[in-house]
Biotite code that builds the C-alpha atoms (Angstrom):
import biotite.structure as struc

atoms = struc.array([
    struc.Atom([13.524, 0.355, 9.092], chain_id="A", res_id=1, res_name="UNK", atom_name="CA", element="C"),
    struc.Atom([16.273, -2.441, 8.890], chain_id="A", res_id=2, res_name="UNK", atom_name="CA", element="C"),
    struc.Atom([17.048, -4.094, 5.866], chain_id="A", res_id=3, res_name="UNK", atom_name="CA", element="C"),
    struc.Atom([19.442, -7.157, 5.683], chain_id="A", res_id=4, res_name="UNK", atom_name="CA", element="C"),
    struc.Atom([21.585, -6.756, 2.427], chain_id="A", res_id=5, res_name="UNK", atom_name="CA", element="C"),
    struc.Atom([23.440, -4.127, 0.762], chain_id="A", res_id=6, res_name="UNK", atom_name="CA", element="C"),
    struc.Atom([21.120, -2.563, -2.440], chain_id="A", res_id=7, res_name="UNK", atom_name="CA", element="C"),
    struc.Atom([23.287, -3.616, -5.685], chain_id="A", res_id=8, res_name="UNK", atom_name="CA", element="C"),
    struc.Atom([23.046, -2.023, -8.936], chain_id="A", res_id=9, res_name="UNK", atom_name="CA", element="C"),
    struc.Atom([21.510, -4.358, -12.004], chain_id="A", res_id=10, res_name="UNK", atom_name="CA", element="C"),
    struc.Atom([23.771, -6.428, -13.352], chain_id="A", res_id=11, res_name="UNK", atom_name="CA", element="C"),
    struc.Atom([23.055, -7.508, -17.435], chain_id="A", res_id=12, res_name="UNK", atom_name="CA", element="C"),
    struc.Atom([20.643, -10.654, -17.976], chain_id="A", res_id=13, res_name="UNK", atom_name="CA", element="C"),
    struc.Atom([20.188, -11.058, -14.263], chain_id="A", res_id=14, res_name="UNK", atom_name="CA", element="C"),
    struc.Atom([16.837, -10.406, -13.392], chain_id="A", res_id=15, res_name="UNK", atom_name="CA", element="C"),
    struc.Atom([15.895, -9.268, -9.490], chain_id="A", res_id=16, res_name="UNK", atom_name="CA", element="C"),
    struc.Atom([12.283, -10.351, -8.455], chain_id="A", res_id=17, res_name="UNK", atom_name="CA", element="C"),
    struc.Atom([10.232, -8.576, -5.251], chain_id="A", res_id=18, res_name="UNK", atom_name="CA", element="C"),
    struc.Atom([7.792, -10.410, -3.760], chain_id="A", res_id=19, res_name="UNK", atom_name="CA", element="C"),
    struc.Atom([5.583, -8.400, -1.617], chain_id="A", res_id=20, res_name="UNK", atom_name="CA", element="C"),
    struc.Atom([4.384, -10.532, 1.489], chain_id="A", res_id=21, res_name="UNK", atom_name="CA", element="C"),
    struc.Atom([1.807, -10.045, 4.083], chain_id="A", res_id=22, res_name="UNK", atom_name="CA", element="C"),
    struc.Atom([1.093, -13.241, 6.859], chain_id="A", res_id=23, res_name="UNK", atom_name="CA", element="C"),
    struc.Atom([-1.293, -14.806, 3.981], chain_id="A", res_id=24, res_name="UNK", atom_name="CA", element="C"),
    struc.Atom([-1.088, -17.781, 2.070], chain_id="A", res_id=25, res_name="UNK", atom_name="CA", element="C"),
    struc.Atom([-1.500, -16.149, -1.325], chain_id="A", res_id=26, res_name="UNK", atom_name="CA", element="C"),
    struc.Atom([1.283, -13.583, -0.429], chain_id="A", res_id=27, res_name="UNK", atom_name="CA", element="C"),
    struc.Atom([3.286, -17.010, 0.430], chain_id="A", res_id=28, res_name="UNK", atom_name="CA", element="C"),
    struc.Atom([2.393, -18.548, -3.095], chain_id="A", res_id=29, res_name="UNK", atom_name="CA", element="C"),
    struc.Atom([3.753, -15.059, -4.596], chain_id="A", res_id=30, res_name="UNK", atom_name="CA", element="C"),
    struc.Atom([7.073, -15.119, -3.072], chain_id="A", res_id=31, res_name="UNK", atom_name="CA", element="C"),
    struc.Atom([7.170, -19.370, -4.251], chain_id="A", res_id=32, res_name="UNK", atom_name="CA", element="C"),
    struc.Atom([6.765, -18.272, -7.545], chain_id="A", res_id=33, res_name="UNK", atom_name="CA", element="C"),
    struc.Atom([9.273, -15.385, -7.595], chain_id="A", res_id=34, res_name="UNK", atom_name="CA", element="C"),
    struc.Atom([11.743, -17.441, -5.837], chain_id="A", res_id=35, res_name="UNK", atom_name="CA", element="C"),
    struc.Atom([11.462, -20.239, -8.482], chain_id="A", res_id=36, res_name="UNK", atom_name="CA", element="C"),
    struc.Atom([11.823, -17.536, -11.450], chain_id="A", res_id=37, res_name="UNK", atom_name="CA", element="C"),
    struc.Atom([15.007, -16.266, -9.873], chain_id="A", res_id=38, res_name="UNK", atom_name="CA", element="C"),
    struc.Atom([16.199, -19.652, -9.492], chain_id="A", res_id=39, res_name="UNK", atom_name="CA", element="C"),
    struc.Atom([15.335, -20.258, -12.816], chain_id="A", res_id=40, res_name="UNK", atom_name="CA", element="C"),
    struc.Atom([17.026, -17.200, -14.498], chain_id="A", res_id=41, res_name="UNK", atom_name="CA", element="C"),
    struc.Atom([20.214, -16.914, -12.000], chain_id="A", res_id=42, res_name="UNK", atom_name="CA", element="C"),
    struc.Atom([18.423, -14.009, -10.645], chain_id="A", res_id=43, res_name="UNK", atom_name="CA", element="C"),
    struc.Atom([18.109, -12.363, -7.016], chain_id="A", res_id=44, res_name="UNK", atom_name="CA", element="C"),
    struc.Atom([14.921, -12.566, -4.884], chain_id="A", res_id=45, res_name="UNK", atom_name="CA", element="C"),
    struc.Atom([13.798, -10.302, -2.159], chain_id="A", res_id=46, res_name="UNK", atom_name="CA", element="C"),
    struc.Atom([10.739, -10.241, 0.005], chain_id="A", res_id=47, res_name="UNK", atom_name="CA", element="C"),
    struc.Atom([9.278, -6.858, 0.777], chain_id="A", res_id=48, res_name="UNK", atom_name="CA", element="C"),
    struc.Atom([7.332, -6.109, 4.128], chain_id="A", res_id=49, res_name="UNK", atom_name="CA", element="C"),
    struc.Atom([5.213, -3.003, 4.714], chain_id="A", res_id=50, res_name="UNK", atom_name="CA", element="C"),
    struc.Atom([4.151, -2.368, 8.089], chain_id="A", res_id=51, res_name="UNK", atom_name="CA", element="C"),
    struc.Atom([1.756, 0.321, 8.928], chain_id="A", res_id=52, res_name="UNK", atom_name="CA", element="C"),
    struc.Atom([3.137, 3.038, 11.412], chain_id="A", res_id=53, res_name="UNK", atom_name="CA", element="C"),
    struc.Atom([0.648, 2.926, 14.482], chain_id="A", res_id=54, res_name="UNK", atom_name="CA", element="C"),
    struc.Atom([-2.391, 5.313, 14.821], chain_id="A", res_id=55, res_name="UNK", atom_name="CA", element="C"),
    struc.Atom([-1.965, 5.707, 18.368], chain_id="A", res_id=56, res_name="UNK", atom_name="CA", element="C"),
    struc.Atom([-0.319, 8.581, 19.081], chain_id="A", res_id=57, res_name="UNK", atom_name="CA", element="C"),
    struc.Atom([-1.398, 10.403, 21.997], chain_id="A", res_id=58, res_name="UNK", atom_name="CA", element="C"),
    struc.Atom([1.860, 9.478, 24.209], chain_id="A", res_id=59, res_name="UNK", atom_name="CA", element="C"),
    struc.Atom([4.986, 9.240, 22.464], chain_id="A", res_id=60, res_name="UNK", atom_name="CA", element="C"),
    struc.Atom([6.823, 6.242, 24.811], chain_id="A", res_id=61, res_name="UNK", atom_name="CA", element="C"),
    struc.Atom([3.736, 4.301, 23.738], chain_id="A", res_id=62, res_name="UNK", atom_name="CA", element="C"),
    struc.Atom([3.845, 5.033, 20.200], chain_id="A", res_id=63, res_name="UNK", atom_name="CA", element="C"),
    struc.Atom([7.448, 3.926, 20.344], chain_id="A", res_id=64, res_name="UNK", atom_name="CA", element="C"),
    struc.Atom([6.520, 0.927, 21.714], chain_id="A", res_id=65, res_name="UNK", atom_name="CA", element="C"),
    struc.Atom([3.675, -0.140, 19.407], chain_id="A", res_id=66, res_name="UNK", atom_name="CA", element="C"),
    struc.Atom([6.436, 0.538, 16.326], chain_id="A", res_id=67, res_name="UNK", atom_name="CA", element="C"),
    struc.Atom([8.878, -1.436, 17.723], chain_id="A", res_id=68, res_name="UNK", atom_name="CA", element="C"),
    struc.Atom([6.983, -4.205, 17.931], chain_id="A", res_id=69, res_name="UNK", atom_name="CA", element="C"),
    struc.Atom([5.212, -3.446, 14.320], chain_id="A", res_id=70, res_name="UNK", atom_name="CA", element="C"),
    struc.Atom([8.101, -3.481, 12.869], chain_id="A", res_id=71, res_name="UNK", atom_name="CA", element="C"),
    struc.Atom([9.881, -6.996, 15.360], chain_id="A", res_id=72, res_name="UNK", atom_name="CA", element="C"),
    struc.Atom([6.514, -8.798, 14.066], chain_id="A", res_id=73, res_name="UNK", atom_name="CA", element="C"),
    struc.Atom([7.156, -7.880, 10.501], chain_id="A", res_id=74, res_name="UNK", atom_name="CA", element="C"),
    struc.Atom([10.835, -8.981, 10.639], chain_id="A", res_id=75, res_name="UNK", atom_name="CA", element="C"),
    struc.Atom([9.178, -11.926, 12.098], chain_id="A", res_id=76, res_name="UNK", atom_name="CA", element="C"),
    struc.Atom([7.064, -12.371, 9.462], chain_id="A", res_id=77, res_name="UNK", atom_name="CA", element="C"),
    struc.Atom([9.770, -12.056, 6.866], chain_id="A", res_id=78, res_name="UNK", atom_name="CA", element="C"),
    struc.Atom([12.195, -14.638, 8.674], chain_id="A", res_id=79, res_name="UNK", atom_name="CA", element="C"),
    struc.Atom([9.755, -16.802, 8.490], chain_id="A", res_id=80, res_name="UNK", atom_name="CA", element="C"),
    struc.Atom([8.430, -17.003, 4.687], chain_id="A", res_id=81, res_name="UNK", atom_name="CA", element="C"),
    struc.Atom([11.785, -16.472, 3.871], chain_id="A", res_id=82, res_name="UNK", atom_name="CA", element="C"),
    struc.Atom([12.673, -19.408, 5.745], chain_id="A", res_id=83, res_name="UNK", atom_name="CA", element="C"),
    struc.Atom([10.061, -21.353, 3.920], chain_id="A", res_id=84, res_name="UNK", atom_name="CA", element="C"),
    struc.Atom([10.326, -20.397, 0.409], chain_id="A", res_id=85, res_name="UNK", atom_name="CA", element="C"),
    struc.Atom([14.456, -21.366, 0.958], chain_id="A", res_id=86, res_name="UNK", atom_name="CA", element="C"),
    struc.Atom([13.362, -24.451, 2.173], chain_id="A", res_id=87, res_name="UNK", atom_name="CA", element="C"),
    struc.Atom([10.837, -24.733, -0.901], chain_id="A", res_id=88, res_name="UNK", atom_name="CA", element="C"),
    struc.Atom([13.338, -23.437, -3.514], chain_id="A", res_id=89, res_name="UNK", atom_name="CA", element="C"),
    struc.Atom([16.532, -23.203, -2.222], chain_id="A", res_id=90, res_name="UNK", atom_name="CA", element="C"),
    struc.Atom([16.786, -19.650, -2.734], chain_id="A", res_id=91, res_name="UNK", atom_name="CA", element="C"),
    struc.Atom([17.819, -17.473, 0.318], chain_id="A", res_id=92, res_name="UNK", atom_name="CA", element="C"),
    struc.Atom([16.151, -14.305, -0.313], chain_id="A", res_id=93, res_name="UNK", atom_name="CA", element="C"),
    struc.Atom([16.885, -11.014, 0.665], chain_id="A", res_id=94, res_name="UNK", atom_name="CA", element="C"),
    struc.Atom([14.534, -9.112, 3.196], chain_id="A", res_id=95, res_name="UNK", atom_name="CA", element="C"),
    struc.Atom([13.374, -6.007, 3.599], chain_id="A", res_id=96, res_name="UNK", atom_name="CA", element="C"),
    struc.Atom([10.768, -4.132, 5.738], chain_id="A", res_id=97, res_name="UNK", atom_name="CA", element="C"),
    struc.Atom([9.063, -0.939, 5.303], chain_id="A", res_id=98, res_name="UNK", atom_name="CA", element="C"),
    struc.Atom([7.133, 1.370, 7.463], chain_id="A", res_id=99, res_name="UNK", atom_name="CA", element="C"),
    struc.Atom([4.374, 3.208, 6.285], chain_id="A", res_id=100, res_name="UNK", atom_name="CA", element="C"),
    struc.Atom([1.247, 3.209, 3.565], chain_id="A", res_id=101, res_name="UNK", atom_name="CA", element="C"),
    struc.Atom([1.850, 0.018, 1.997], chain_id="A", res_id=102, res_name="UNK", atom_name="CA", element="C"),
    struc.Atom([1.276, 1.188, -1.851], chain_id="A", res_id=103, res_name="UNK", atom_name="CA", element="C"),
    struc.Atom([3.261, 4.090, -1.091], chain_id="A", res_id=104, res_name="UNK", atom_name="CA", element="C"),
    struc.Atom([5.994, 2.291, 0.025], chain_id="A", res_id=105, res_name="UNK", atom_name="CA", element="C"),
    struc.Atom([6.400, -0.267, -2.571], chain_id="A", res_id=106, res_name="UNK", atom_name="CA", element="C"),
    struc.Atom([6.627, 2.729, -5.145], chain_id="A", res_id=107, res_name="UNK", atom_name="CA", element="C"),
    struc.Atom([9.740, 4.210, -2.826], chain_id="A", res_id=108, res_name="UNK", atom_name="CA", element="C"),
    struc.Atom([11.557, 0.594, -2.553], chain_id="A", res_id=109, res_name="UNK", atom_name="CA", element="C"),
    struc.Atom([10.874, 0.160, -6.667], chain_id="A", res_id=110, res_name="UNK", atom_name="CA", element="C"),
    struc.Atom([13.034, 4.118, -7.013], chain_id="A", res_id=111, res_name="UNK", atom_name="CA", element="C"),
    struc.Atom([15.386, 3.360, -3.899], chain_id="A", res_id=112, res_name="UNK", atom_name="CA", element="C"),
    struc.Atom([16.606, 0.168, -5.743], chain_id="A", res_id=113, res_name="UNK", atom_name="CA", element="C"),
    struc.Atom([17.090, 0.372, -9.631], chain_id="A", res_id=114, res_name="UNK", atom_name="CA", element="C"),
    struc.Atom([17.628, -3.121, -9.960], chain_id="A", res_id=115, res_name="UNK", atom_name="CA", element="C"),
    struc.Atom([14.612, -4.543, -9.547], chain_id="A", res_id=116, res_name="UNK", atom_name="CA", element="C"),
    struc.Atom([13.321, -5.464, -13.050], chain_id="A", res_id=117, res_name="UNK", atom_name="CA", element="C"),
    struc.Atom([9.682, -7.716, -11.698], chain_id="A", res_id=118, res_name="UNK", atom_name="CA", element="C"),
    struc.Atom([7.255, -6.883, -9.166], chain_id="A", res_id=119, res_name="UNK", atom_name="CA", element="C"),
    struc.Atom([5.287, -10.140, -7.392], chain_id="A", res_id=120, res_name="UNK", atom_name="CA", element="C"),
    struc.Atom([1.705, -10.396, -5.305], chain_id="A", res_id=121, res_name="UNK", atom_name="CA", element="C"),
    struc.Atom([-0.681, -12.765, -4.758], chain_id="A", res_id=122, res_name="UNK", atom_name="CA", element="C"),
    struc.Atom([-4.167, -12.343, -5.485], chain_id="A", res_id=123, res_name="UNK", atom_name="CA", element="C"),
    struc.Atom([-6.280, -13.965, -2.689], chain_id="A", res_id=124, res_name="UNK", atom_name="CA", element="C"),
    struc.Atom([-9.752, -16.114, -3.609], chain_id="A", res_id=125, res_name="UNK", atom_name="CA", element="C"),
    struc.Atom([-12.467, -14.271, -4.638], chain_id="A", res_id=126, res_name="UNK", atom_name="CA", element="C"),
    struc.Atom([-14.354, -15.604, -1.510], chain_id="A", res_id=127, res_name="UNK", atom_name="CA", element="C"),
    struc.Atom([-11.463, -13.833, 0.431], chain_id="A", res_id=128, res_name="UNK", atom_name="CA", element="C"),
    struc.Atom([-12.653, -10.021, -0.573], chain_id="A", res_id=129, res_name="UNK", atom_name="CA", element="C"),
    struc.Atom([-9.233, -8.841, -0.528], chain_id="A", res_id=130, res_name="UNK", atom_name="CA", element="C"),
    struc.Atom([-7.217, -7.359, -2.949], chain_id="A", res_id=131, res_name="UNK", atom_name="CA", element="C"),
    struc.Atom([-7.472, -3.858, -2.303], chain_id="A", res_id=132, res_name="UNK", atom_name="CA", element="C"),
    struc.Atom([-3.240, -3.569, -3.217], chain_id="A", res_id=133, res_name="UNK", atom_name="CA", element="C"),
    struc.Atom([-3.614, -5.120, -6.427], chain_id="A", res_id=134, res_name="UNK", atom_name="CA", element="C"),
    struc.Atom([-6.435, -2.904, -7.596], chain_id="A", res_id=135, res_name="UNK", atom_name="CA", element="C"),
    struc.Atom([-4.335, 0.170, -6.248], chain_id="A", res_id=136, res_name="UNK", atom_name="CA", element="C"),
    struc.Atom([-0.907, -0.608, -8.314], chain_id="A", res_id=137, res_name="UNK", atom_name="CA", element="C"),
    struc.Atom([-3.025, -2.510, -11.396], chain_id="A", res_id=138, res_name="UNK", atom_name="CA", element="C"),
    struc.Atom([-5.299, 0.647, -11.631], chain_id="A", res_id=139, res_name="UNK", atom_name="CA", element="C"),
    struc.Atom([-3.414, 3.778, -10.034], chain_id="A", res_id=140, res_name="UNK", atom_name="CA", element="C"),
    struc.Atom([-0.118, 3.086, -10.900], chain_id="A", res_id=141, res_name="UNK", atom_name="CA", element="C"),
    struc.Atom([0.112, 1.360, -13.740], chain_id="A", res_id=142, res_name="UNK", atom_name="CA", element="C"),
    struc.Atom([1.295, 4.071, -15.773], chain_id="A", res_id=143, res_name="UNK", atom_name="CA", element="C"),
    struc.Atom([4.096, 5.037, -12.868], chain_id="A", res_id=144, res_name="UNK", atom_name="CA", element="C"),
    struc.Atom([5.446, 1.680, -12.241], chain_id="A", res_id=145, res_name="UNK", atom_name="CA", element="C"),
    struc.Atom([8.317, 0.938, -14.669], chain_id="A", res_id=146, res_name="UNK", atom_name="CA", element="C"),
    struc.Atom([8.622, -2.671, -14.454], chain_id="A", res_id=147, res_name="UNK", atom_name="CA", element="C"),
    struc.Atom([6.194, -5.386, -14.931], chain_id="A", res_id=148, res_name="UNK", atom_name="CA", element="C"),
    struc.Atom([3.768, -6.010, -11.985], chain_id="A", res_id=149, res_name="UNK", atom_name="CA", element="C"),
    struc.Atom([2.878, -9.896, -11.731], chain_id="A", res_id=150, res_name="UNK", atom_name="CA", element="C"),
    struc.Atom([-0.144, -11.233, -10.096], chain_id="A", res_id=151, res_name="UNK", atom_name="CA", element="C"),
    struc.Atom([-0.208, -14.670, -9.309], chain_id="A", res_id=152, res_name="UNK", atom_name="CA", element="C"),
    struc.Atom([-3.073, -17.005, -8.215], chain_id="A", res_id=153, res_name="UNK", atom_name="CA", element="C"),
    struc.Atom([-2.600, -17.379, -4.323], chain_id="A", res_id=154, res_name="UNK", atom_name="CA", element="C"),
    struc.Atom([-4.820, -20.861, -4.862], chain_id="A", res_id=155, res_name="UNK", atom_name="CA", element="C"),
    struc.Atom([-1.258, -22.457, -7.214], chain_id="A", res_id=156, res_name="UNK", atom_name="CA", element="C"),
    struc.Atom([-0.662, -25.540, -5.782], chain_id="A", res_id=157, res_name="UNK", atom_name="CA", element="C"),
    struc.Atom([3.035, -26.565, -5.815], chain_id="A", res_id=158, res_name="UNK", atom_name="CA", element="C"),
    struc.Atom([3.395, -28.569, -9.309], chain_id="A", res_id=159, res_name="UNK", atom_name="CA", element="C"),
    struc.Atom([1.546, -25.900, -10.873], chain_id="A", res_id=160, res_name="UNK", atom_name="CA", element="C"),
    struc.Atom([4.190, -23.323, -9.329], chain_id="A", res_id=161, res_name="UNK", atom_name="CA", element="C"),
    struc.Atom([6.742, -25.517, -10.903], chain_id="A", res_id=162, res_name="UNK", atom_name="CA", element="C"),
    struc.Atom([4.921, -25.725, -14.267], chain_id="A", res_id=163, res_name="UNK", atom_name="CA", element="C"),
    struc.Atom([4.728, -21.894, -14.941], chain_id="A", res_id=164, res_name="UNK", atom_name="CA", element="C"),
    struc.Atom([8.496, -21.134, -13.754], chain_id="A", res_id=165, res_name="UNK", atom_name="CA", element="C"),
])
Protein backbone atom coordinates (compact mmCIF):
# COMPACT_ATOMS: atom_id res chain seq x y z
CA UNK A 1 0.00 0.00 0.00
CA UNK A 2 1.36 3.65 -0.51
CA UNK A 3 2.03 5.80 2.21
CA UNK A 4 2.96 9.55 1.75
CA UNK A 5 5.72 10.38 4.41
CA UNK A 6 8.78 8.88 5.64
CA UNK A 7 8.02 6.92 9.33
CA UNK A 8 10.21 9.09 11.94
CA UNK A 9 11.32 7.91 15.19
CA UNK A 10 9.66 9.79 18.49
CA UNK A 11 11.13 12.72 19.22
CA UNK A 12 10.91 13.89 23.33
CA UNK A 13 7.61 15.90 24.37
CA UNK A 14 6.26 15.67 20.87
CA UNK A 15 3.36 13.67 20.83
CA UNK A 16 2.15 11.83 17.29
CA UNK A 17 -1.72 11.30 17.13
CA UNK A 18 -3.51 8.52 14.54
CA UNK A 19 -6.73 9.08 13.64
CA UNK A 20 -8.34 6.15 12.13
CA UNK A 21 -10.92 7.28 9.35
CA UNK A 22 -13.57 5.54 7.46
CA UNK A 23 -16.08 7.88 4.87
CA UNK A 24 -18.23 8.71 8.21
CA UNK A 25 -18.84 11.73 9.96
CA UNK A 26 -17.83 10.46 13.38
CA UNK A 27 -14.51 9.09 11.90
CA UNK A 28 -14.29 12.90 10.52
CA UNK A 29 -14.96 14.36 14.13
CA UNK A 30 -12.03 11.87 15.33
CA UNK A 31 -9.42 13.04 13.05
CA UNK A 32 -10.79 17.10 14.09
CA UNK A 33 -10.02 16.31 17.41
CA UNK A 34 -6.61 14.64 16.92
CA UNK A 35 -5.61 17.28 14.58
CA UNK A 36 -6.43 20.03 17.16
CA UNK A 37 -4.39 18.04 20.01
CA UNK A 38 -1.38 17.93 17.74
CA UNK A 39 -1.76 21.45 17.02
CA UNK A 40 -2.07 22.04 20.44
CA UNK A 41 1.02 20.09 21.73
CA UNK A 42 3.45 20.78 18.55
CA UNK A 43 2.74 17.27 17.72
CA UNK A 44 2.36 15.24 14.30
CA UNK A 45 -1.02 13.95 12.99
CA UNK A 46 -1.68 11.13 10.65
CA UNK A 47 -4.83 9.65 9.28
CA UNK A 48 -4.93 5.90 8.95
CA UNK A 49 -7.07 4.08 6.17
CA UNK A 50 -7.83 0.35 6.17
CA UNK A 51 -9.23 -1.03 3.16
CA UNK A 52 -10.46 -4.51 2.97
CA UNK A 53 -8.66 -6.74 0.28
CA UNK A 54 -11.57 -7.95 -2.11
CA UNK A 55 -13.38 -11.35 -1.67
CA UNK A 56 -13.59 -11.95 -5.21
CA UNK A 57 -11.12 -14.02 -6.24
CA UNK A 58 -11.96 -16.43 -8.78
CA UNK A 59 -9.90 -14.58 -11.72
CA UNK A 60 -6.84 -12.95 -10.78
CA UNK A 61 -6.91 -9.76 -13.55
CA UNK A 62 -10.21 -9.06 -11.81
CA UNK A 63 -9.08 -9.29 -8.39
CA UNK A 64 -6.34 -6.90 -9.41
CA UNK A 65 -8.67 -4.67 -10.57
CA UNK A 66 -11.15 -4.53 -7.67
CA UNK A 67 -7.76 -3.73 -5.33
CA UNK A 68 -6.68 -1.14 -7.31
CA UNK A 69 -9.53 0.64 -7.11
CA UNK A 70 -10.04 -0.33 -3.17
CA UNK A 71 -7.17 0.98 -2.45
CA UNK A 72 -7.53 4.60 -5.36
CA UNK A 73 -10.98 5.10 -3.33
CA UNK A 74 -9.29 4.91 -0.01
CA UNK A 75 -6.48 7.32 -1.04
CA UNK A 76 -9.45 9.21 -2.12
CA UNK A 77 -10.96 9.10 0.94
CA UNK A 78 -7.88 10.15 2.82
CA UNK A 79 -7.14 13.25 0.44
CA UNK A 80 -10.14 14.31 1.16
CA UNK A 81 -10.60 14.41 5.16
CA UNK A 82 -7.23 15.31 5.16
CA UNK A 83 -8.02 18.13 3.07
CA UNK A 84 -10.74 19.11 5.43
CA UNK A 85 -9.38 18.73 8.80
CA UNK A 86 -6.21 21.16 7.26
CA UNK A 87 -8.68 23.42 6.28
CA UNK A 88 -10.40 23.05 9.86
CA UNK A 89 -7.10 23.12 11.83
CA UNK A 90 -4.43 24.00 9.82
CA UNK A 91 -2.66 20.91 10.32
CA UNK A 92 -1.51 18.97 7.15
CA UNK A 93 -1.59 15.50 8.22
CA UNK A 94 0.19 12.66 7.16
CA UNK A 95 -1.67 9.72 5.30
CA UNK A 96 -1.54 6.39 5.25
CA UNK A 97 -3.55 3.42 3.83
CA UNK A 98 -3.69 -0.11 4.72
CA UNK A 99 -4.94 -3.22 3.13
CA UNK A 100 -6.41 -5.84 4.96
CA UNK A 101 -8.62 -6.74 8.35
CA UNK A 102 -9.03 -3.41 9.67
CA UNK A 103 -8.26 -4.27 13.56
CA UNK A 104 -5.49 -6.24 12.41
CA UNK A 105 -4.01 -3.66 10.64
CA UNK A 106 -4.13 -0.87 13.01
CA UNK A 107 -2.18 -3.23 15.51
CA UNK A 108 0.70 -3.64 12.55
CA UNK A 109 0.80 0.34 11.78
CA UNK A 110 0.89 0.94 15.93
CA UNK A 111 4.48 -1.81 15.83
CA UNK A 112 5.61 -0.56 12.23
CA UNK A 113 5.80 3.04 13.66
CA UNK A 114 7.13 3.49 17.33
CA UNK A 115 6.27 6.93 17.45
CA UNK A 116 2.93 7.01 17.74
CA UNK A 117 2.15 7.75 21.44
CA UNK A 118 -2.29 8.25 20.95
CA UNK A 119 -4.65 6.26 19.08
CA UNK A 120 -8.09 8.28 17.77
CA UNK A 121 -11.82 6.89 16.59
CA UNK A 122 -15.02 8.07 16.59
CA UNK A 123 -17.80 6.42 18.13
CA UNK A 124 -20.92 6.77 15.89
CA UNK A 125 -24.69 7.49 17.57
CA UNK A 126 -26.14 4.87 19.25
CA UNK A 127 -29.02 5.01 16.64
CA UNK A 128 -26.14 4.28 14.10
CA UNK A 129 -25.45 0.45 15.43
CA UNK A 130 -21.94 0.69 14.60
CA UNK A 131 -19.04 0.39 16.49
CA UNK A 132 -17.99 -2.99 15.99
CA UNK A 133 -13.91 -1.51 15.88
CA UNK A 134 -14.19 0.13 19.05
CA UNK A 135 -15.57 -2.86 20.90
CA UNK A 136 -12.74 -5.01 19.15
CA UNK A 137 -9.57 -2.74 20.33
CA UNK A 138 -11.57 -1.47 23.79
CA UNK A 139 -12.27 -5.21 24.62
CA UNK A 140 -9.67 -7.53 22.68
CA UNK A 141 -6.83 -5.52 22.72
CA UNK A 142 -6.72 -3.53 25.39
CA UNK A 143 -4.15 -5.32 27.13
CA UNK A 144 -1.88 -5.45 23.66
CA UNK A 145 -2.16 -1.93 22.67
CA UNK A 146 0.61 0.14 24.32
CA UNK A 147 -0.62 3.54 23.97
CA UNK A 148 -3.77 5.13 24.96
CA UNK A 149 -6.81 4.43 22.67
CA UNK A 150 -9.22 7.61 22.56
CA UNK A 151 -12.79 7.48 21.67
CA UNK A 152 -14.40 10.51 20.86
CA UNK A 153 -18.13 11.42 20.43
CA UNK A 154 -18.68 11.50 16.53
CA UNK A 155 -21.94 13.89 17.52
CA UNK A 156 -18.92 16.99 18.92
CA UNK A 157 -19.93 19.88 17.33
CA UNK A 158 -17.05 22.26 16.46
CA UNK A 159 -16.80 24.63 19.73
CA UNK A 160 -17.04 21.64 21.74
CA UNK A 161 -13.97 20.14 19.66
CA UNK A 162 -12.25 23.31 20.54
CA UNK A 163 -13.25 23.18 24.23
CA UNK A 164 -11.73 19.67 25.01
CA UNK A 165 -8.32 20.30 22.97
Amino acid sequence: MSQTAPMRSHVAGQLTFVACVADDAHSRTAARFAALRARNTAGRFELLHVVQPPEFQHWAAVGELMRAETEAQGQTLLERVGAEVEAFTGVKPTLRLREGQIGEEILRHLADDPSINILVVGAAPPEARRGSLISWLAGQLAGQLRIPLVIVPGTLSESELQELT
